[in-house]
PyMOL Python script that loads the backbone (N, CA, C, O; Angstrom):
from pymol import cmd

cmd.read_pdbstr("""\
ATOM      1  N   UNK A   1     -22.789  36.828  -8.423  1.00  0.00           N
ATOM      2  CA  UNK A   1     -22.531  36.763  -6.998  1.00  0.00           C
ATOM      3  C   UNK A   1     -22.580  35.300  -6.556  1.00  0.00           C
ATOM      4  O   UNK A   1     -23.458  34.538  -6.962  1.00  0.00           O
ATOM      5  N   UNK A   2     -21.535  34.901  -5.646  1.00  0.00           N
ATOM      6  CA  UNK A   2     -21.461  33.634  -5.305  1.00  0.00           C
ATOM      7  C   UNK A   2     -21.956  33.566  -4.018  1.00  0.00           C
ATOM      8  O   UNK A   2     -22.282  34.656  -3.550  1.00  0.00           O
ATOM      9  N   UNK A   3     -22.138  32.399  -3.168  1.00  0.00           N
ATOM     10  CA  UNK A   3     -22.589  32.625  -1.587  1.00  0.00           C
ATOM     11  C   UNK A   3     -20.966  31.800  -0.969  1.00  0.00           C
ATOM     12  O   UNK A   3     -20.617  30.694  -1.379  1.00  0.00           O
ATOM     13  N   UNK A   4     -20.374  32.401  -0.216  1.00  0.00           N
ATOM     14  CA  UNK A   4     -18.852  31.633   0.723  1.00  0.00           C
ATOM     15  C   UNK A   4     -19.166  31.971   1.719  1.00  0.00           C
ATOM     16  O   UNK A   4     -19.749  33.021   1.986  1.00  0.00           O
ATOM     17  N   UNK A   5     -18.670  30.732   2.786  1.00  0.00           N
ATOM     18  CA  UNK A   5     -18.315  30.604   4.173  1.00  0.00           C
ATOM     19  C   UNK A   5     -17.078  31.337   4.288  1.00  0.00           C
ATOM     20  O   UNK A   5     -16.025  30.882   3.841  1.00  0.00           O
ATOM     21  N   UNK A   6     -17.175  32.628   4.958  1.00  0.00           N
ATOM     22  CA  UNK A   6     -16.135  32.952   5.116  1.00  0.00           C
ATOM     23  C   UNK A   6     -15.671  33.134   6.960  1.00  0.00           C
ATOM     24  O   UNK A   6     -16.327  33.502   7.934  1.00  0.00           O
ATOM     25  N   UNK A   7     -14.470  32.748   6.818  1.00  0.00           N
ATOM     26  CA  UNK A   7     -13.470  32.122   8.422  1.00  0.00           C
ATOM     27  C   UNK A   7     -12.304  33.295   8.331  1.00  0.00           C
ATOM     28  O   UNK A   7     -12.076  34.046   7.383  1.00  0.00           O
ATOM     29  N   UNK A   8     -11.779  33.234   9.345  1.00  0.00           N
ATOM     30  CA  UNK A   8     -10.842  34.232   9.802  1.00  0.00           C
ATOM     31  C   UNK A   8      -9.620  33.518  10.327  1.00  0.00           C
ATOM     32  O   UNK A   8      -9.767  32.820  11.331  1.00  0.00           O
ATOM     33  N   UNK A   9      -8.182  33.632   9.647  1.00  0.00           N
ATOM     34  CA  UNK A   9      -7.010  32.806  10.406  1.00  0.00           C
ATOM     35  C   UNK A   9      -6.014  33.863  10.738  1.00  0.00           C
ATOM     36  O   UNK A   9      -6.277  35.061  10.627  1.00  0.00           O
ATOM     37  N   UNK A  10      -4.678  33.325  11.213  1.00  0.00           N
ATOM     38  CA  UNK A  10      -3.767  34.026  11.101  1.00  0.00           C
ATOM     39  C   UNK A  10      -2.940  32.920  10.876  1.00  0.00           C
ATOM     40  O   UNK A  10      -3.124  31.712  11.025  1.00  0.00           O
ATOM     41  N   UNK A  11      -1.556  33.886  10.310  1.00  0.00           N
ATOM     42  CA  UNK A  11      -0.435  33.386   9.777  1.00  0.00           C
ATOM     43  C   UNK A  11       1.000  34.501   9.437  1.00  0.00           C
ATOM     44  O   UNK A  11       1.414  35.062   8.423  1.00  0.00           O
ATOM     45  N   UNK A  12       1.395  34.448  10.717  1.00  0.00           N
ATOM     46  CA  UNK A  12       2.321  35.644  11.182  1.00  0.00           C
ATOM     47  C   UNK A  12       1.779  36.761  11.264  1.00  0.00           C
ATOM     48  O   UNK A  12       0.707  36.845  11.863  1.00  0.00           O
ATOM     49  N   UNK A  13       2.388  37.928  10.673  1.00  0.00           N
ATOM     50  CA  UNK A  13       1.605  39.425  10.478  1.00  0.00           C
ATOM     51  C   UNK A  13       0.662  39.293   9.759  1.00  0.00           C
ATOM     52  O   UNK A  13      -0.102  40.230   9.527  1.00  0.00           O
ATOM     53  N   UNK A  14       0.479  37.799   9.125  1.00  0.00           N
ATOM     54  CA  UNK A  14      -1.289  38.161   7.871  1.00  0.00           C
ATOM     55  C   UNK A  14      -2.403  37.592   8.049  1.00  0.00           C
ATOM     56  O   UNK A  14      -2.649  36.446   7.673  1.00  0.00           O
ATOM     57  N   UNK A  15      -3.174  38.324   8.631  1.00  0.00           N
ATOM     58  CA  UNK A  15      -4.878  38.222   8.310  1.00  0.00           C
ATOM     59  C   UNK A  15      -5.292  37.019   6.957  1.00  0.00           C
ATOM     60  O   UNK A  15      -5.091  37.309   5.778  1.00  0.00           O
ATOM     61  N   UNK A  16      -5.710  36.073   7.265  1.00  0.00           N
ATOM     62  CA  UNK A  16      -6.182  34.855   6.175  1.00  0.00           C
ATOM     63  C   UNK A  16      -7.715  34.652   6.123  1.00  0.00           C
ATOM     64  O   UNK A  16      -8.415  33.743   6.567  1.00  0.00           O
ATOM     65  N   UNK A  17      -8.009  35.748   5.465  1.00  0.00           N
ATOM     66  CA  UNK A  17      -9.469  35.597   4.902  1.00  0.00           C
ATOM     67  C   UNK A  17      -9.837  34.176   4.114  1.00  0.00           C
ATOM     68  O   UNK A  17      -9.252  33.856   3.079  1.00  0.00           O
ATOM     69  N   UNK A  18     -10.964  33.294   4.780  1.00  0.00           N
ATOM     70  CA  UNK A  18     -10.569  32.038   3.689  1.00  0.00           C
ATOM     71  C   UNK A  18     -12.435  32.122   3.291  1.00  0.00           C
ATOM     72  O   UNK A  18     -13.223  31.967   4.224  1.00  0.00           O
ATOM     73  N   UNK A  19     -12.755  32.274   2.426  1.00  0.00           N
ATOM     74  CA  UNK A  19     -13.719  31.704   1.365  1.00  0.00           C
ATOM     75  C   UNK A  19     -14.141  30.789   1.079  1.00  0.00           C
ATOM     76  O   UNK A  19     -13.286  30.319   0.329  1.00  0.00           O
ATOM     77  N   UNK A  20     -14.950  30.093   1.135  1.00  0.00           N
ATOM     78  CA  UNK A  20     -15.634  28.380   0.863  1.00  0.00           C
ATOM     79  C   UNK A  20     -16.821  28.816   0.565  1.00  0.00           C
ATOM     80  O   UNK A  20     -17.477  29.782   0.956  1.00  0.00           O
ATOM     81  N   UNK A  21     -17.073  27.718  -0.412  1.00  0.00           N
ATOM     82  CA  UNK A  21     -18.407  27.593  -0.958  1.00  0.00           C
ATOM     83  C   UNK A  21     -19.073  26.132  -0.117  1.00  0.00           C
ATOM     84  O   UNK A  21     -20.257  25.849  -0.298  1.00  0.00           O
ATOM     85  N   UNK A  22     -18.377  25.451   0.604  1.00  0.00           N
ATOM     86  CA  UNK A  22     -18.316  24.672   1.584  1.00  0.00           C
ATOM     87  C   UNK A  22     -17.980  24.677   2.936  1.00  0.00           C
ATOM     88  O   UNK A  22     -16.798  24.546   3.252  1.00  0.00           O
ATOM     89  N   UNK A  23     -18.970  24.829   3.897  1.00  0.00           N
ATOM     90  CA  UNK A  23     -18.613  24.819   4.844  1.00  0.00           C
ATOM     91  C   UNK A  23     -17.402  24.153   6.048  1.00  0.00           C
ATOM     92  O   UNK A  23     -16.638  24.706   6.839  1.00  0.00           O
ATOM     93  N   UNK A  24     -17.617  23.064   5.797  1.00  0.00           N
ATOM     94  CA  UNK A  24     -17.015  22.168   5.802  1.00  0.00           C
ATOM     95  C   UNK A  24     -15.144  22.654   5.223  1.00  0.00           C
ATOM     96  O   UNK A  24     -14.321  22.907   6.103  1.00  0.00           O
ATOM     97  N   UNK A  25     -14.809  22.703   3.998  1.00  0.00           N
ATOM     98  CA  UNK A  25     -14.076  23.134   3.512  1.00  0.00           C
ATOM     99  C   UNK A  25     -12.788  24.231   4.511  1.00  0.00           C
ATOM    100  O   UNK A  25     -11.560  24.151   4.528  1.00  0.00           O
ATOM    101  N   UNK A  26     -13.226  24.677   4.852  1.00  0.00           N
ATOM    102  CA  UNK A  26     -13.018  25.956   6.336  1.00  0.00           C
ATOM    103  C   UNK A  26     -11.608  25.355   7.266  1.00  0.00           C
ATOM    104  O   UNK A  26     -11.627  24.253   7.815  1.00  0.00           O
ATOM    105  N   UNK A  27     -10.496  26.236   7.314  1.00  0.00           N
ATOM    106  CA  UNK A  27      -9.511  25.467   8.146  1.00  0.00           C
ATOM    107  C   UNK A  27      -9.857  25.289   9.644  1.00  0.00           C
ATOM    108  O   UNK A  27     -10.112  26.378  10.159  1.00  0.00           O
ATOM    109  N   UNK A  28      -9.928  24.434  10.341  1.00  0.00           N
ATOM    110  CA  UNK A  28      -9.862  24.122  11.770  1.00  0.00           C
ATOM    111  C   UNK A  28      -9.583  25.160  12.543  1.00  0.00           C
ATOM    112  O   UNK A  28     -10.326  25.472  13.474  1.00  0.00           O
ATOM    113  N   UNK A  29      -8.515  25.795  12.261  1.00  0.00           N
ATOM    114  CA  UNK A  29      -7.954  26.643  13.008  1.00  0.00           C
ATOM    115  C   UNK A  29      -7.958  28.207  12.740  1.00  0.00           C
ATOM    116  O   UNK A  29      -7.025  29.000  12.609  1.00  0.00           O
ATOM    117  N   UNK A  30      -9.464  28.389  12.701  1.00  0.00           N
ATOM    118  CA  UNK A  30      -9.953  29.931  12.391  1.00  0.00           C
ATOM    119  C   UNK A  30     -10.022  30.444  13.686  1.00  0.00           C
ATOM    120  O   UNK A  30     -10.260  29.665  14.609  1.00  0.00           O
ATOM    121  N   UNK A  31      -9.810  31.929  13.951  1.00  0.00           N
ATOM    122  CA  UNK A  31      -9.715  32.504  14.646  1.00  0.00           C
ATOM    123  C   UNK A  31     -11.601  33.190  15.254  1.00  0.00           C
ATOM    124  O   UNK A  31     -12.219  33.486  16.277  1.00  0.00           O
ATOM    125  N   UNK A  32     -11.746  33.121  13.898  1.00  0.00           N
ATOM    126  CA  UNK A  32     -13.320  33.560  13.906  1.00  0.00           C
ATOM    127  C   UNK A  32     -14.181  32.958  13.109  1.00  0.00           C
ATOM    128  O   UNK A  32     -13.532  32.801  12.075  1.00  0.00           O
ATOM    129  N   UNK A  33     -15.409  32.452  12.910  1.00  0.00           N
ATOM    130  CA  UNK A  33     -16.239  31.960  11.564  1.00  0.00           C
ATOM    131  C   UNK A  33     -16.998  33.378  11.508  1.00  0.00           C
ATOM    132  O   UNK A  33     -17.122  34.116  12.486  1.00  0.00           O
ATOM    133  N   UNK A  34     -17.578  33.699   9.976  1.00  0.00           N
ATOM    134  CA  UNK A  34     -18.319  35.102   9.971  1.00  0.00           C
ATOM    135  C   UNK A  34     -19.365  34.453   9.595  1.00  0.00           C
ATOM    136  O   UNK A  34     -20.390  35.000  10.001  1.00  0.00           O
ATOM    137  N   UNK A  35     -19.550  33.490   8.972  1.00  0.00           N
ATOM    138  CA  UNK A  35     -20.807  33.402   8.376  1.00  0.00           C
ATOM    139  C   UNK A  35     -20.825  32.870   6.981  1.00  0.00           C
ATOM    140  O   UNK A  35     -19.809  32.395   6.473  1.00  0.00           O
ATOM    141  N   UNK A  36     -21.963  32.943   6.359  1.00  0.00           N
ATOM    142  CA  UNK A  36     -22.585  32.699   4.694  1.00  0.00           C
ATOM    143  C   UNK A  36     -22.687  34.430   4.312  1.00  0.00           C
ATOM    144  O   UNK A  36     -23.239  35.274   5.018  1.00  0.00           O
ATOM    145  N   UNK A  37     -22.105  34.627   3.211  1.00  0.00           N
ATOM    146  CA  UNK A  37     -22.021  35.735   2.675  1.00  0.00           C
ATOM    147  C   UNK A  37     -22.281  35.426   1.389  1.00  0.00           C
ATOM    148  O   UNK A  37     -21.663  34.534   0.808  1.00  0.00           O
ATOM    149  N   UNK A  38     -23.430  36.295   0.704  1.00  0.00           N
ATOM    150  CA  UNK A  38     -23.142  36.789  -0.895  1.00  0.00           C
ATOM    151  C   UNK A  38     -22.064  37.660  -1.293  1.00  0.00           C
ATOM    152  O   UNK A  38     -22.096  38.870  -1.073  1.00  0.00           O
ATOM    153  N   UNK A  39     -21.136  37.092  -1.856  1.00  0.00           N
ATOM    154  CA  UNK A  39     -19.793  38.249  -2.508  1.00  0.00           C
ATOM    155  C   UNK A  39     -19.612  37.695  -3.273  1.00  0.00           C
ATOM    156  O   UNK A  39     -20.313  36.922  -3.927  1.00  0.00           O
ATOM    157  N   UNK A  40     -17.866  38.225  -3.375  1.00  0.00           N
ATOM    158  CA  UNK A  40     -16.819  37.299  -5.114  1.00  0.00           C
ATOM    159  C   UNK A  40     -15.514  37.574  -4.269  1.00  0.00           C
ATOM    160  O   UNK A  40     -15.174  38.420  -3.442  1.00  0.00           O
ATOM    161  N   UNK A  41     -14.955  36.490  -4.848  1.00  0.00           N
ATOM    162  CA  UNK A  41     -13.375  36.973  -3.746  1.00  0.00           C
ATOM    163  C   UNK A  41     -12.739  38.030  -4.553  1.00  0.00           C
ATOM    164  O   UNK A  41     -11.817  38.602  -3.971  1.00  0.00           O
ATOM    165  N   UNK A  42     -12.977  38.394  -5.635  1.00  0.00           N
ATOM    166  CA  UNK A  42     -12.599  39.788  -6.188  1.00  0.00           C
ATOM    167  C   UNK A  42     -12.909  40.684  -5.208  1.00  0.00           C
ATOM    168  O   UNK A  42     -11.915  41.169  -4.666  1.00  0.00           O
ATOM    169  N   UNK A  43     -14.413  41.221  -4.633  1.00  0.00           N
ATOM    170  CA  UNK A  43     -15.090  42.019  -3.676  1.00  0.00           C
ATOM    171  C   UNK A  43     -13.730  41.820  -2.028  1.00  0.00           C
ATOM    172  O   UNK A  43     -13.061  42.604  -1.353  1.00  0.00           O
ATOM    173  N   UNK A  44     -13.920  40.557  -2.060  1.00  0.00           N
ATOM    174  CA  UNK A  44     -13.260  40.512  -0.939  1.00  0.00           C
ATOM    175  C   UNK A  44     -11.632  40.944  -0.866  1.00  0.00           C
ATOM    176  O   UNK A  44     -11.136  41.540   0.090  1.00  0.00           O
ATOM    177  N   UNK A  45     -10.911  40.524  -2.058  1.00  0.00           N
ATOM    178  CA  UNK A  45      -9.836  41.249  -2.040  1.00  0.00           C
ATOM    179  C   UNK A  45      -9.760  42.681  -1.623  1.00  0.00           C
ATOM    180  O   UNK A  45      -9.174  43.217  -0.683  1.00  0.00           O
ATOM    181  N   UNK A  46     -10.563  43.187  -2.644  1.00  0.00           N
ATOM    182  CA  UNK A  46     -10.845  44.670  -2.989  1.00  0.00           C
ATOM    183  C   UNK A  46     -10.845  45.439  -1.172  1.00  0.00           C
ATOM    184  O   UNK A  46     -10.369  46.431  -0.619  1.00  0.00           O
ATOM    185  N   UNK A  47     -11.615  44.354  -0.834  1.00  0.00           N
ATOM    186  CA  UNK A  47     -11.951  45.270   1.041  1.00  0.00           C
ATOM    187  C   UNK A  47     -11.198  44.260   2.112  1.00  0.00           C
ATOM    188  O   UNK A  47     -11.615  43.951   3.229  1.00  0.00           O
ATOM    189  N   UNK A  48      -9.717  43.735   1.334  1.00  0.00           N
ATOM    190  CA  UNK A  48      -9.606  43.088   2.537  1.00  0.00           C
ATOM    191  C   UNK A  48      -8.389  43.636   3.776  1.00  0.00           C
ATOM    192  O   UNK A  48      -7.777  42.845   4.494  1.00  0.00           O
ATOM    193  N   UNK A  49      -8.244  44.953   3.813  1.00  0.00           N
ATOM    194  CA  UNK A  49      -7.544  45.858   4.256  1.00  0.00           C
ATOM    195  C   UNK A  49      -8.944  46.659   5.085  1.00  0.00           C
ATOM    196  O   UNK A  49      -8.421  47.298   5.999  1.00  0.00           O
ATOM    197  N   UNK A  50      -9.868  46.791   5.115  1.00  0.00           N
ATOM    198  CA  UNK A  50     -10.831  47.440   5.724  1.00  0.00           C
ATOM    199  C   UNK A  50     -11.397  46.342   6.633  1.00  0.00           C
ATOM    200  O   UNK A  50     -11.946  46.561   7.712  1.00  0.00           O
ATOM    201  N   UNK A  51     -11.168  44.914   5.977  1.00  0.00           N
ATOM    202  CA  UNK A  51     -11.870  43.727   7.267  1.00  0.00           C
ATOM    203  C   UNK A  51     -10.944  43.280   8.159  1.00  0.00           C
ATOM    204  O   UNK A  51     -11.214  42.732   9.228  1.00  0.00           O
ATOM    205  N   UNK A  52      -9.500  43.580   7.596  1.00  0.00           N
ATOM    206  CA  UNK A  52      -8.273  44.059   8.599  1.00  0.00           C
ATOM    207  C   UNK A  52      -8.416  45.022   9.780  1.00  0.00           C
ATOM    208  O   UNK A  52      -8.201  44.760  10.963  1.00  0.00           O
ATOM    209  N   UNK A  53      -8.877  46.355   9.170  1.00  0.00           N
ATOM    210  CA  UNK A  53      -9.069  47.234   9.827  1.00  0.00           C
ATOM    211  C   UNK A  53      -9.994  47.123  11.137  1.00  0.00           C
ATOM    212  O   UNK A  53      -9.656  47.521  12.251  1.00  0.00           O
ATOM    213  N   UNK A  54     -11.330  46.460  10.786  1.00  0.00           N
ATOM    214  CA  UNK A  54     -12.313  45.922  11.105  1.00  0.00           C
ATOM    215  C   UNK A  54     -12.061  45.233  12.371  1.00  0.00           C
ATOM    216  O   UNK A  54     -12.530  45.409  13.495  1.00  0.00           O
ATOM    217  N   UNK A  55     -11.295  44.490  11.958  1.00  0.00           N
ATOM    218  CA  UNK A  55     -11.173  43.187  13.225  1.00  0.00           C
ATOM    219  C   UNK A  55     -10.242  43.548  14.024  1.00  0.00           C
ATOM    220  O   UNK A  55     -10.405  43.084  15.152  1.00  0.00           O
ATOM    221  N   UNK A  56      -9.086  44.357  13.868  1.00  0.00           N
ATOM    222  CA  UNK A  56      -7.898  45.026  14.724  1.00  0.00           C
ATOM    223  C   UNK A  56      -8.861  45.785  15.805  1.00  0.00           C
ATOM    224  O   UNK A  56      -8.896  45.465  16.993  1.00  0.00           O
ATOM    225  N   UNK A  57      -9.704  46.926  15.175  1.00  0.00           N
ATOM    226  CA  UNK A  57     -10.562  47.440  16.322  1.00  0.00           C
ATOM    227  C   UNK A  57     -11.937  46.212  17.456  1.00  0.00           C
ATOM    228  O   UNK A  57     -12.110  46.192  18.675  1.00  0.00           O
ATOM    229  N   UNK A  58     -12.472  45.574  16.594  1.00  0.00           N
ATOM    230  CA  UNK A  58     -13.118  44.507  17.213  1.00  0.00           C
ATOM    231  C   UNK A  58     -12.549  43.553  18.234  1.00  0.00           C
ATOM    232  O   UNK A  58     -12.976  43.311  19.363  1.00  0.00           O
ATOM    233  N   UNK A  59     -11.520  43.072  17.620  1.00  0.00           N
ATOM    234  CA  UNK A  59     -10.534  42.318  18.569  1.00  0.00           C
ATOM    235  C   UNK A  59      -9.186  42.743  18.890  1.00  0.00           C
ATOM    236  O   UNK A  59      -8.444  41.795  18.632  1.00  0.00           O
ATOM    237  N   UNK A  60      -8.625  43.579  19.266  1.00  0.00           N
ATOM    238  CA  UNK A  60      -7.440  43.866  19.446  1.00  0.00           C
ATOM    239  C   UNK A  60      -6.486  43.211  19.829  1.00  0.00           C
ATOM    240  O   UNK A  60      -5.337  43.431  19.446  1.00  0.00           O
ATOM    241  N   UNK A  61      -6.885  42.088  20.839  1.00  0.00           N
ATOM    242  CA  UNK A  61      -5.714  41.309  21.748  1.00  0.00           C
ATOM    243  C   UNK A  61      -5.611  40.203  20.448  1.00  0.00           C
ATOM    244  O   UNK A  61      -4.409  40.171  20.187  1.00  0.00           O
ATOM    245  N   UNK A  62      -6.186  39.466  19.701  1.00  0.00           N
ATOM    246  CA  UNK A  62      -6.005  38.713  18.778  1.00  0.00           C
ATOM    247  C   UNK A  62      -5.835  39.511  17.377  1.00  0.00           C
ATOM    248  O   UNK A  62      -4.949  38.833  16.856  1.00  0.00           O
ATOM    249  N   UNK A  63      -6.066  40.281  16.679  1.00  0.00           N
ATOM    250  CA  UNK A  63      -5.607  40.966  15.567  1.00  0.00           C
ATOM    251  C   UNK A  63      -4.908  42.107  15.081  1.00  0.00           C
ATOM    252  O   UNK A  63      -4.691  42.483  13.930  1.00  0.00           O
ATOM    253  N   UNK A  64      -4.476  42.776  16.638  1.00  0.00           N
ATOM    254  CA  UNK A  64      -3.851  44.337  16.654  1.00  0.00           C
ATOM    255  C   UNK A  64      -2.318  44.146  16.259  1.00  0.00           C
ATOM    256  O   UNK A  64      -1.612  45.022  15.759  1.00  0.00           O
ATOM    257  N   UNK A  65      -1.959  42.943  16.548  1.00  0.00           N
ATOM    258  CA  UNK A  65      -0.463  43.424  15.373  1.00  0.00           C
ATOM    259  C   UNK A  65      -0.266  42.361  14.148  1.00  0.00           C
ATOM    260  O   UNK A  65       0.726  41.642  14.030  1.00  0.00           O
ATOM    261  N   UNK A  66      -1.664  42.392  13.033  1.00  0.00           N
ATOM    262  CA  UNK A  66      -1.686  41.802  12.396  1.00  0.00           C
ATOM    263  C   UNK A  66      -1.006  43.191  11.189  1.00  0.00           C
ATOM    264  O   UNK A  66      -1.026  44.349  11.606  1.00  0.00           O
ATOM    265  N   UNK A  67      -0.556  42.951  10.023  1.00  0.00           N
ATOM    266  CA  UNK A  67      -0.373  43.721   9.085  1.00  0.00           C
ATOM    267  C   UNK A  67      -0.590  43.582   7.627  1.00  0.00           C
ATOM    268  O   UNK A  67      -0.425  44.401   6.723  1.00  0.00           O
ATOM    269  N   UNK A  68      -0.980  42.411   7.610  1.00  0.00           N
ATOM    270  CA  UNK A  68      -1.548  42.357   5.551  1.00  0.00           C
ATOM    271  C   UNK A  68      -2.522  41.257   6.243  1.00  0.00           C
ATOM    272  O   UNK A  68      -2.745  40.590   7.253  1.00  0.00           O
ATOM    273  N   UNK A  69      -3.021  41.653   4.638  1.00  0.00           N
ATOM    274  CA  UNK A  69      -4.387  40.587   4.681  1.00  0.00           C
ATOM    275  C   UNK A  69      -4.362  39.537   3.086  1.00  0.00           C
ATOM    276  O   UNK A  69      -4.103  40.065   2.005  1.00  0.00           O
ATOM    277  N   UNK A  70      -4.558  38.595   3.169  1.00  0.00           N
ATOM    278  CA  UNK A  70      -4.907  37.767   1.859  1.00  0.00           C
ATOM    279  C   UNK A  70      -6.195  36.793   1.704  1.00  0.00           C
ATOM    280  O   UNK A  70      -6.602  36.293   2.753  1.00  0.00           O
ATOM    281  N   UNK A  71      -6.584  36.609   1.020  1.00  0.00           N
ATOM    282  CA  UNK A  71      -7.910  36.285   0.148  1.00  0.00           C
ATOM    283  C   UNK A  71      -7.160  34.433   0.072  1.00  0.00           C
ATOM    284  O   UNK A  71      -6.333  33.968  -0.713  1.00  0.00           O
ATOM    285  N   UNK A  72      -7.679  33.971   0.901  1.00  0.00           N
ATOM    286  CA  UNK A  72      -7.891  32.065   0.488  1.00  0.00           C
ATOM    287  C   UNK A  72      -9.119  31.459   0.615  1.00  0.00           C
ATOM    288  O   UNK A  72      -9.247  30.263   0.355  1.00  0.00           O
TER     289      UNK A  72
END
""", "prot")
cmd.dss("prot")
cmd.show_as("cartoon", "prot")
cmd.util.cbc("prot")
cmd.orient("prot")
C-alpha cells in the first residue's frame, strides 16, 4: 500500500482522478483536493466509476454530466 494525494479534475466528459505521492505534484486546476489516502492506483482504477458515481451525486452542478473516469 502506497500513501497519494489524491485531487479531482475535469477534462471534457472525464473525471481525472490524479494520484501523487507529492503533494505539491497535484494539478492547479483541481476541482476538488480529497486528501492523503492509503491505496494503489490499481485500487483506484478498479473503483474509479463508483468515485464517479460518488461525486455526480455530491456535486451535481460540477460533475453531473461527467461520463468516464481515468486514473493520473
Amino acid at each position: 500500500m502506497n500513501q497519494y494525494y489524491i485531487g479531482l479534475a475535469k477534462k471534457g466528459k472525464t473525471l481525472v482522478i490524479e494520484a501523487r505521492r507529492d503533494k505539491d505534484s497535484l494539478s492547479c486546476e483541481l476541482y476538488d483536493y480529497m486528501g492523503l489516502h492509503e491505496t494503489t492506483k490499481a485500487q483506484l482504477y478498479a473503483k474509479r466509476y463508483l468515485i464517479l458515481k460518488l461525486m455526480r451525486k455530491r456535486k451535481p452542478t460540477v460533475y453531473g454530466n461527467l461520463r468516464y473516469a481515468i486514473i493520473d
